[in-house]
C-alpha angles and dihedrals in degrees: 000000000000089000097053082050095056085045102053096043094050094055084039086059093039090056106049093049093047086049100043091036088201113219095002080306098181111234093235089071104054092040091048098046086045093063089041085068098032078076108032084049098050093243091127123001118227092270086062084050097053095042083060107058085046083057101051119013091098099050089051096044096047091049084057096055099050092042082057091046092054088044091067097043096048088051090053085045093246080154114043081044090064090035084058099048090049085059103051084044080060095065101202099308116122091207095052090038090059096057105047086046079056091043092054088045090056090045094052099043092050089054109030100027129259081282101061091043094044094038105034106027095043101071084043087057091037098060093034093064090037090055085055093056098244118194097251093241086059080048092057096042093053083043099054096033091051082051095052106044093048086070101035088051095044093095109080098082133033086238101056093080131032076222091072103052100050088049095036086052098041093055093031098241109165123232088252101043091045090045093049085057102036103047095064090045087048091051094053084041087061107038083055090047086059102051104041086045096056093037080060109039101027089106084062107045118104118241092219139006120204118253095212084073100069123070123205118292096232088063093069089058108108095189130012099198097050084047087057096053098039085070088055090053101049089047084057093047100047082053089054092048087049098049099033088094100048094047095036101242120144120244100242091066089054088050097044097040087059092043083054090047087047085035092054087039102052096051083081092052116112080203100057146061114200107185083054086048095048085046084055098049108108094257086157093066088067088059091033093055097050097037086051102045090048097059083044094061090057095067084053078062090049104061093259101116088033079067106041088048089055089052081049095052090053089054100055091049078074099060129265097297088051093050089041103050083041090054097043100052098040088058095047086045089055093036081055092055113022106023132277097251099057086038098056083046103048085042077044083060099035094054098051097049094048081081089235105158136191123354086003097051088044092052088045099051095050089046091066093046089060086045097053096045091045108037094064090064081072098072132019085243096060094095151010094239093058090056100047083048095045086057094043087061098052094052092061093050095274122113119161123200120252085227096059081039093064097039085054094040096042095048093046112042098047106068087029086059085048096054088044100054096032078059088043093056091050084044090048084044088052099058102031 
């Protein structure tokens, strides 16, 4: 008893201080001294440690190269340059300009995970609706909604969310196999984001923006020759995704392979400076991940997954929608309180110890995948990304209340989770 206690208030205490950051405190620090801890104190012995890394190290170090990747693009404006182009296909109508912000949103979190899309694209939308002179309450809704949708589209690849690596990894679903499930319930994610965003937000949308407000999307190119390439280089590492599986690869040397090749090329750009680029990479997610796991593994020690897999096994008493829909909200329900990166791992764990095997693992698995990249978007704790998006925005004058966050988030997410596992169950069906 007294070590489930221990457990449990070490990860309590981990937590709060990941998700306060006292003082600018970086992530990595309280993660890694609590797994520090987590073995001096008995909480998790080494073996737990190294299972661990093996567990996550690709997931980290994949997440790290695409964030690098996204790091070069943005600082050649790759992606001012496509925002651009969706407003000028929007050809003065509000409506039309919303969704294909939403639609860019979608494509770069699918490619370049719900981070690069919430971090990085947000500030591109933000000052291009400011620019346009936006009433403030049509700024809020692009803003939310951009937010939103970078978490609810993050489910096609293994690589949108850091989410999907770990659990891709931790069940051995290949790139090719997770992608031939999770498109089509992408696809449906999306098509459900939309409408509940635009049944929300439509009172606020402007009927028409000005076109004098947007400037040509090739003037937001920094440099052409690194653009060009860029293009080259995507190609290369979409070939890499595609053929990991079948050659066994893992994903984080496709993704860092193509980071080195941007990386090389870009010490010759007059727009970038690498060595600042490489500064600004998420090492501390590295640190963050294995100190956090690690404490995590603890609460498997403590009876907590032992729990959560009994509650499984009386789900899939009920069939494979039962188990999925359990699976799914129970994920996002954790991801809303606790964070979604502990969450994923502790169902990871449930799941596998439930004793579900085959199609209905499998369901389950990815069920807790779209949980736990949906159910952050219900608090402002839910995920990292929130918070970091959360701080970008206030940094730029804009500070929303976590109230108005979890009426949005609440309303939302709930019917658009609904929609995403019920498509998950008919894509399971399919392939069974």
């Amino acid at each position: 008893m007294a070590h489930a206690l221990l457990a449990l208030l070490l990860f309590a205490v981990v937590l709060v201080l990941v998700i306060w950051q006292p003082r600018g405190l970086s992530i990595g620090w309280p993660a890694a001294a609590g797994g520090l801890l987590a073995v001096l104190l008995g909480v998790v012995s080494l073996a737990d440690v190294r299972t661990v890394v093996g567990i996550v190290w690709d997931a980290t170090l994949a997440f790290v190269g695409i964030i690098l990747i996204s790091l070069v693009l943005d600082a050649i404006g790759f992606f001012e340059w496509a925002a651009l182009h969706m407003a000028r296909l929007a050809r003065g109508n509000g409506t039309r300009l919303f969704v294909y912000t939403l639609l860019l949103g979608a494509l770069v979190a699918a490619f370049f995970a719900n981070d690069g899309a919430a971090l990085i694209l947000t500030p591109i939308v933000y000052e291009q609706v400011k620019a346009l002179r936006l009433r403030p309450a049509s700024i809020l809704a692009f803003v939310m909604a951009g937010g939103f949708i970078a978490d609810t589209t993050s489910l096609p690849l293994v690589v949108s969310n850091l989410v999907n690596i770990v659990s891709a990894d931790f069940f051995h679903i290949g790139f090719v196999s997770y992608a031939v499930r999770m498109v089509p319930v992408d696809i449906f994610a999306l098509a459900a984001s939309l409408g509940a965003l635009y049944l929300f937000f439509r009172r606020d949308l402007p009927g028409t923006v000005p076109a004098t407000g947007i400037k040509a999307p090739r003037d937001a190119i920094r440099d052409p020759r690194l653009f060009r390439l860029s293009w080259f280089v995507l190609g290369l590492l979409l070939l890499g995704y595609l053929f990991s599986e079948a050659l066994h690869i893992p994903v984080s040397f496709v993704a860092g392979g193509a980071a080195i090749i941007l990386l090389l090329l870009a010490r010759r750009s007059p727009a970038i400076s690498v060595r600042r680029l490489l500064l600004e990479a998420p090492w501390k997610i590295v640190v963050f991940s294995i100190g956090m796991y690690v404490v995590v593994f603890g609460l498997r020690d403590a009876g907590l997954t032992a729990i959560l897999a009994r509650s499984m096994v009386w789900a899939t008493r009920h069939g494979l929608a039962a188990s999925v829909f359990y699976t799914g909200y129970l994920a996002a329900a954790l991801s809303s309180v606790m964070n979604n990166m502990p969450t994923v791992m502790i169902n990871a764990l449930a799941v596998h110890a439930s004793g579900a095997h085959g199609a209905l693992r499998l369901a389950m698995a990815l069920a807790n995948v779209i949980g736990s990249d949906l159910g952050p978007k219900i608090t402002p704790i839910g995920s990292l990304a929130t918070l970091l998006w959360l701080h970008v925005l206030e940094r730029r004058g804009m500070k929303i209340g976590w109230g108005y966050y979890f009426r949005v988030g609440i309303t939302l997410t709930v019917p658009v989770l609904a929609v995403t596992l019920l498509t998950l169950v008919g894509v399971v069906l399919v392939h069974a």
